[in-house]
C-alpha positions in Angstrom: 2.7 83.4 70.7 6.5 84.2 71.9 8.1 81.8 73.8 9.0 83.7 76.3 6.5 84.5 79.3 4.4 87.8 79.5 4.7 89.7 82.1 2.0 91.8 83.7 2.2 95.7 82.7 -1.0 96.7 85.3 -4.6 96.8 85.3 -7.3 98.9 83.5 -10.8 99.5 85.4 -13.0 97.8 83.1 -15.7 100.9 83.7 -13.5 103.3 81.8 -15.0 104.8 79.2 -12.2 104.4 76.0 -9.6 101.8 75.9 -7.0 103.3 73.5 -4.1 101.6 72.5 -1.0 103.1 70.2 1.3 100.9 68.6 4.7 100.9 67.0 5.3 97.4 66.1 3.8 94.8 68.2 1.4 91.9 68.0 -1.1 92.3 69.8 -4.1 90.0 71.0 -7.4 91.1 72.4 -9.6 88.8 73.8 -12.5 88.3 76.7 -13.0 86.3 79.9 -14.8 85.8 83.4 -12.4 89.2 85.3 -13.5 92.4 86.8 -10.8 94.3 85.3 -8.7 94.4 82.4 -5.4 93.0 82.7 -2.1 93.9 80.4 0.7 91.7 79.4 3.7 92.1 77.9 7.1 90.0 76.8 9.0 93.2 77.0 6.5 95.4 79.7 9.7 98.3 79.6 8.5 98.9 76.2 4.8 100.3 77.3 3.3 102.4 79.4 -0.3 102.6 81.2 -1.7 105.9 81.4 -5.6 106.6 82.1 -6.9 104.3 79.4 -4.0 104.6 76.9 -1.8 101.3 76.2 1.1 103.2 74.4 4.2 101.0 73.0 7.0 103.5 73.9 9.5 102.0 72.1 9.8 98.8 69.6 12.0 95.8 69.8 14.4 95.2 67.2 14.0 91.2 67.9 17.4 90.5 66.6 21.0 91.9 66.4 21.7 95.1 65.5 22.1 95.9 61.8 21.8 99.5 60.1 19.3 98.0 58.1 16.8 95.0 58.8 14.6 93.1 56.6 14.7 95.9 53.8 13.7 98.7 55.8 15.8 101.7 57.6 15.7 101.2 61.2 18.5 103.2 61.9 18.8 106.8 63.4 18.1 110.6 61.2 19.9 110.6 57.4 21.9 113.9 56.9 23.5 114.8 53.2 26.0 117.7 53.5 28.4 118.7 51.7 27.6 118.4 48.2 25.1 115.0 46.6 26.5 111.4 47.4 26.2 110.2 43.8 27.0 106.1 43.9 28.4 103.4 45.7 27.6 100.0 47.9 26.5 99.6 51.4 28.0 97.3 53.0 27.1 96.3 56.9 28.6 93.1 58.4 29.4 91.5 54.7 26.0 91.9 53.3 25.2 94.5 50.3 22.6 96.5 51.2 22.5 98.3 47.7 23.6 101.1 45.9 22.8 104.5 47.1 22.1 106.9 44.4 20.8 110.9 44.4 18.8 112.1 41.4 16.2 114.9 41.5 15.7 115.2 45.4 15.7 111.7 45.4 17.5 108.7 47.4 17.1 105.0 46.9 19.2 102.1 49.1 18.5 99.1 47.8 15.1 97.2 46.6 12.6 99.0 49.1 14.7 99.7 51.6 14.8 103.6 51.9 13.6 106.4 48.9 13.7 110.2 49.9 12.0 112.4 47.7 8.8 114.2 46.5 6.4 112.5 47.4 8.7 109.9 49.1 9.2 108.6 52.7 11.8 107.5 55.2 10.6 104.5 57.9 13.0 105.3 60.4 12.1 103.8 64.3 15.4 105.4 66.2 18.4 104.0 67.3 21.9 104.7 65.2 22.9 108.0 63.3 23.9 107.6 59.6 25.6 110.5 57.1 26.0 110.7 54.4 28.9 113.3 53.4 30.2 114.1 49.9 30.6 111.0 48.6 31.1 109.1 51.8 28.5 107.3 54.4 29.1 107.5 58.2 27.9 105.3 60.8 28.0 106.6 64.5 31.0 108.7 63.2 32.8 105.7 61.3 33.3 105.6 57.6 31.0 102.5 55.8 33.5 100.2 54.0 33.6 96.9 52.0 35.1 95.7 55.8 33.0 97.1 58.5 33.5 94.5 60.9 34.0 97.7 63.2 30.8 99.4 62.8 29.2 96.1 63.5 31.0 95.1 66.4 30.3 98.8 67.8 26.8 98.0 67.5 26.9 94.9 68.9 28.7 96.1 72.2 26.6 97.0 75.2 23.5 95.4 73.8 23.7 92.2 74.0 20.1 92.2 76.1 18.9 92.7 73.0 19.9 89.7 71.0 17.6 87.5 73.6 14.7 90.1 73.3 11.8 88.9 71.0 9.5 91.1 68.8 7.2 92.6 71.0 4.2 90.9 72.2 1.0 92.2 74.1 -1.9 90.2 75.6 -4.8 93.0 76.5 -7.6 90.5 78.3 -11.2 92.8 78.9 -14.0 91.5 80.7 -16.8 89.7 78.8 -19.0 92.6 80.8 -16.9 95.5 79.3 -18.7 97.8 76.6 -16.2 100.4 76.6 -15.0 102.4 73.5 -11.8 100.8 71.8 -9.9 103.4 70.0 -6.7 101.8 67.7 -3.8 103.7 66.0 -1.1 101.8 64.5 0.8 103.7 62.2 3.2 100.8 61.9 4.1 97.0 61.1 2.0 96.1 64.3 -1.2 93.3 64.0 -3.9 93.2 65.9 -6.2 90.5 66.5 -9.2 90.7 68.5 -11.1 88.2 69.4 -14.5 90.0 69.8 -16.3 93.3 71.1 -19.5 94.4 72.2 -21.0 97.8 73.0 -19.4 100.8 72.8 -18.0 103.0 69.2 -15.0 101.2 67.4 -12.1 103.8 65.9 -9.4 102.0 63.8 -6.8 104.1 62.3 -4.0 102.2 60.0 -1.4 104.2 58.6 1.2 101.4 57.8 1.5 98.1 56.9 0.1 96.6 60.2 -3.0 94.6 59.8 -6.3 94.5 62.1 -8.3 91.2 62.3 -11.2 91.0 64.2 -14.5 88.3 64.9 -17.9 89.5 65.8 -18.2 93.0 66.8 -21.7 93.9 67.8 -23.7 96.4 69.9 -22.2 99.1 68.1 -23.2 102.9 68.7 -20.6 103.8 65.5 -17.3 102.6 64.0 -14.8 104.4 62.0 -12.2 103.0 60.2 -9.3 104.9 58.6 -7.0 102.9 56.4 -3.9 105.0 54.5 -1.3 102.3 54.5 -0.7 98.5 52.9 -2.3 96.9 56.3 -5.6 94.9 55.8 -8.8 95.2 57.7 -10.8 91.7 57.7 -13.8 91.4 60.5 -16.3 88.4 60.7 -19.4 90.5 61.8 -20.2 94.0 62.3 -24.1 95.3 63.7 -23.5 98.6 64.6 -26.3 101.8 64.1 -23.6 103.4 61.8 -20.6 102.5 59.8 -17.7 104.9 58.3 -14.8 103.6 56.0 -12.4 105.7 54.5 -10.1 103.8 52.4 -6.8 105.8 50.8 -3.9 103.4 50.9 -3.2 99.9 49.6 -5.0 98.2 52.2 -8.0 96.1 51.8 -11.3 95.7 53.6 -12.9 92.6 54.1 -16.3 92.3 56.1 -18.2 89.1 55.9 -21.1 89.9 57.4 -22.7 93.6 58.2 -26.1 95.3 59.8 -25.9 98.7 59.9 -28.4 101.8 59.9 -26.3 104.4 57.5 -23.4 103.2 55.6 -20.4 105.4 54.5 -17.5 104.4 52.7 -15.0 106.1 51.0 -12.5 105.0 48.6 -9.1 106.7 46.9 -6.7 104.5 47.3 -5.6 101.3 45.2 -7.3 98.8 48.0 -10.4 96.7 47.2 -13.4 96.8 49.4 -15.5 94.2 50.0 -18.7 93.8 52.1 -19.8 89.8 51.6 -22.8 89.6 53.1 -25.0 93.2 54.7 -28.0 95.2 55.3 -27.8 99.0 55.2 -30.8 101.0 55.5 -29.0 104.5 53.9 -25.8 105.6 53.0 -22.9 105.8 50.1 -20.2 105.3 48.9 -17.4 107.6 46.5 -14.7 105.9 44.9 -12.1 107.9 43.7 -9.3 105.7 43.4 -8.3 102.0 41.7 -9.7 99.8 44.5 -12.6 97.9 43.8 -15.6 98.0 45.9 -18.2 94.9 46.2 -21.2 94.9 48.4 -23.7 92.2 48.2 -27.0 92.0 50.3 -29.8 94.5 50.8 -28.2 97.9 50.1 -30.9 99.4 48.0 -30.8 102.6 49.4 -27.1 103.2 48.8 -25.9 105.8 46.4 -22.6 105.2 44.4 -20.3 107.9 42.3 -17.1 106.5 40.5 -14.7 109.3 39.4 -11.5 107.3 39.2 -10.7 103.9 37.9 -12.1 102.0 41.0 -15.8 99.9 40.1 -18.3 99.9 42.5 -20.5 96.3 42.1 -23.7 95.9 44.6 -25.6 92.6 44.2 -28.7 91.9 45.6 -28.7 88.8 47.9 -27.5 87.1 51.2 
């Protein structure tokens, strides 16, 4: 929990049909009590809005002093090469080394996982400064990166000094135990989100970064549909619901430790496992395609399997 208080955002009706919330980076907490409506907190409530249903995150906080780049990722504004390919030297921000920047094939690389550009590649950029990099030079807000860059740093320091006392952002979403509305999640980010339980309704999880979902007994279910692309990790307690859909193409794994469902789909073509401890299915499948293991153990009978990658596919018998 942040030390600092949350403030309130607003108020949900708790009769709306979807509850959707879109995240950035944020940890969020869901959980139930004795309310009529639901009620929205935030440490930094500028950073979301409240629109019919949707809980967007609008912008992410940086929880620290401004650096080009933070904990090995490039948080910094768009990366423009002109003028010919920048072909070598260090980055250097505030005395730190953040690497060597080096072009080959389409490709850039700054440091140990900090940004690669190429085929196939992918920048993680959130907004905020501009860097260039021209001919063999790299520019910060229009200033030359040096071994001494006590100016760029101090630039970036100046006039946001409000955010040095921001934390990471926080959210508190609090639902009413009578609530059985849809909950609809998309984090395509570092955001985790733990929820404490949820009845009634369909459940739609999309991860497409490293952000991880945790989740106790969800039950009541009309469908859920998880989508995992990214490294995050999906682990729920319990699961009843009349039908289940996983598709599985990142690094991410899938824990379920207990499962009742009527038809069962899961699909698999990533490198992350999947693992259903202890469930009931009366039909379904499942198509692995990737490395990931899948393990499901219980009464899944009816199930068929097809392997065509590298992936195994285990079902035991058993509770």
């Amino acid at each position: 929990m942040p030390s600092k208080a949350l403030a309130s955002i607003g108020q949900i009706a708790a009769a709306i049909e979807e509850l959707q919330l879109q995240l950035l980076d944020a940890t969020v907490t869901i959980r139930h009590e004795e309310r009529q409506d639901i009620a929205v907190s935030a440490n930094n409530p500028t950073n979301w809005k409240i629109e019919n249903g949707l809980i967007c995150q609008v912008k992410a906080q940086s929880g620290g002093n401004s650096n080009i780049f933070s904990g090995g990722s490039f948080v910094g504004g768009s990366v423009n090469v002109r003028g010919g390919s920048f072909v070598g030297g260090s980055v250097h921000v505030r005395g730190n080394n953040y690497g060597t920047i080096s072009v080959g094939d389409g490709a850039i690389a700054v440091g140990p996982g900090a940004i690669a550009v190429g085929r196939g590649g992918a920048v993680i950029n959130s907004g905020g400064r501009s860097v260039e990099i021209i001919g063999d030079e790299v520019w910060v807000d229009g200033k030359k990166v040096t071994e001494d860059c006590s100016d760029i740093a101090s630039s970036g320091a100046t006039g946001s000094k409000t955010d040095v006392a921001q934390e990471p952002d926080c959210i508190e979403i609090v639902v009413p135990l009578f609530c059985r509305s849809d909950l609809n999640i998309h984090n395509p980010g570092n955001g985790e989100v733990a929820v404490d339980t949820w009845c009634g309704g369909s459940i739609n999880l999309r991860l497409t970064g490293n952000g991880d979902f945790k989740s106790g007994a969800m039950k009541e279910l009309a469908e859920v549909e998880l989508r995992s692309s990214g490294n995050g990790r999906i682990k729920i307690a319990s699961l009843k619901s009349r039908d289940f859909s996983g598709i599985l193409s990142g690094c991410g794994d899938l824990v379920v430790d207990e499962l009742k469902v009527n038809d069962f789909s899961l699909r698999q073509s990533g490198s992350g496992a999947a693992t259903i401890r202890s469930g009931i299915a009366l039909s379904g499948s499942v198509r692995n395609s990737g490395s990931g293991d899948t393990s499901l153990r219980g009464s899944f009978a009816t199930i068929t399997k097809r392997i065509s990658g590298s992936g195994s596919v285990t079902i035991r018998s058993g509770e």
